[in-house]
Structure formats: C-alpha cells, structure tokens
C-alpha positions as CSV (number, residue, x, y, z in Angstrom):
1,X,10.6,-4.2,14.5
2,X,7.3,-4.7,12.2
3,X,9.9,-2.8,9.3
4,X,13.0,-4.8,9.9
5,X,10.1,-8.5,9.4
6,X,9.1,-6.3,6.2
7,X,12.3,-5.8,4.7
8,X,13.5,-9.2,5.5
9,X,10.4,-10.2,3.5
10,X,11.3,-7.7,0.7
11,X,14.6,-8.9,0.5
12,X,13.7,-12.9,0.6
13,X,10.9,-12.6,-2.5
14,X,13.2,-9.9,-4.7
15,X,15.8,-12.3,-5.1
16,X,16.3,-13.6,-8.4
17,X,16.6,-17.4,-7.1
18,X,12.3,-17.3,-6.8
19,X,11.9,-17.2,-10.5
20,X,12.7,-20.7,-9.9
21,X,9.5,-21.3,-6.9
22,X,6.3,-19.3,-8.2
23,X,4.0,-18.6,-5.7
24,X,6.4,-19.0,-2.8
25,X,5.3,-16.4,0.2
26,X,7.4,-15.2,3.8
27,X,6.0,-14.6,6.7
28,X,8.4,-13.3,9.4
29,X,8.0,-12.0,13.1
30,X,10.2,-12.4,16.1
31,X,12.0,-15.6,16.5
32,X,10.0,-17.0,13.7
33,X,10.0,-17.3,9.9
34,X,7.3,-19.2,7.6
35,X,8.3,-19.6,4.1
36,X,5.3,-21.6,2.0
37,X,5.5,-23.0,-1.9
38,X,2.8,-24.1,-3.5
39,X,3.8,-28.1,-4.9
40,X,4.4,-28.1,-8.6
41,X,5.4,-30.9,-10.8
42,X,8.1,-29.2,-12.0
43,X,9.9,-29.8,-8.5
44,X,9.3,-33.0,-8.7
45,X,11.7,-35.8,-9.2
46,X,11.0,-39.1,-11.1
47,X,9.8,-41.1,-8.4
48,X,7.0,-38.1,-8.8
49,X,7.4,-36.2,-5.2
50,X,8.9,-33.0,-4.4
51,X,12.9,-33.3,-4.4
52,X,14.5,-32.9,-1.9
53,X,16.7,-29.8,-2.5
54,X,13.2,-28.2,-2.1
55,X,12.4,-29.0,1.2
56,X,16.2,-28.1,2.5
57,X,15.7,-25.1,0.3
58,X,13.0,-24.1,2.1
59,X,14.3,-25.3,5.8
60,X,17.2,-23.9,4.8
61,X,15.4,-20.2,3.9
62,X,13.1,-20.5,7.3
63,X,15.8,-20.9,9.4
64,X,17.7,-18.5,8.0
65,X,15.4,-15.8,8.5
66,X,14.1,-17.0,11.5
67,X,17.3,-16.1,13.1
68,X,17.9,-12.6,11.3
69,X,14.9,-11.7,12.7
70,X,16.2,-11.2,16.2
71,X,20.4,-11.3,15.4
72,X,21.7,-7.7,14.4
73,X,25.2,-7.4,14.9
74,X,26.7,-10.5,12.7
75,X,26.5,-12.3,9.2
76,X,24.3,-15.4,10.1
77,X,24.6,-18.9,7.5
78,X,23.8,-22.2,7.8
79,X,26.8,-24.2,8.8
80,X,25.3,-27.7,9.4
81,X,21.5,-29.1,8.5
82,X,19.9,-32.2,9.6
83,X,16.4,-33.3,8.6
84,X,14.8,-36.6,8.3
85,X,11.7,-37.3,5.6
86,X,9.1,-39.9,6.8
87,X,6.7,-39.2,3.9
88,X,7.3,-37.7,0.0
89,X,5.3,-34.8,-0.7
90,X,3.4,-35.1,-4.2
C-alpha cells in the first residue's frame, strides 16, 4: 500500500497545475490525505488574505486523494463541496 500513497504523491506534485502553488507538499496514507502550501501574497486577493479558490483548491485536492487512497475499482471526483470560512488567512 506504502507504493500506491507514493505514486499518488508522485502523481499530485508532477502535475503542471503546481507551478501555480510553490512549495505545496502531499502527504497521503490510508483514509487520509494532507496537502500543505506555504501562504504567499501572490494568492492573495485585495482585501489582502488568501482567496478562496485556494483553500477549495486545496480541500478540494485532500479529499480527493484522501479517497483514492483506499477506492480502486472507479474514477472518483468531487461532485458537491461545502465549506464555511470563519477567519481569512493572511
């Protein structure tokens, strides 16, 4: 299993889309997936916090993998996402 967490990993960070998110890392074992970005200005919008197609991104990402860590047999994708922000990030 340690290989199929790996390869997910590979297959997360080689994707051309994290030019866009330097430093952004995955961690993934059973059940369980952390992706972590380092804030940057650059994400920010001009209220001056983090915006928030960055934090679904990366809820989005976790989730994702998360699940393809322990589901084999089908194509897995997000087909409804709720999340409620009490605090920006800056």
């Amino acid at each position: 299993m340690e290989a199929h967490y790996r390869k997910l990993e590979k297959m997360y960070l080689n994707a051309p889309v994290q030019k866009l998110y330097p430093g952004i890392r995955a961690e993934i074992s059973k059940g369980s997936a952390q992706i972590t970005l380092p804030v940057n200005p650059s994400f920010f919008h001009a209220g001056q916090a983090v915006h928030g197609s960055v934090y679904f991104r990366l809820l989005d990402d976790a989730a994702y993998f998360a699940v393809n860590s322990v589901v084999f047999d089908v194509f897995m994708l997000t087909t409804s996402f709720h999340t409620e922000l009490l605090r920006p990030v800056t």
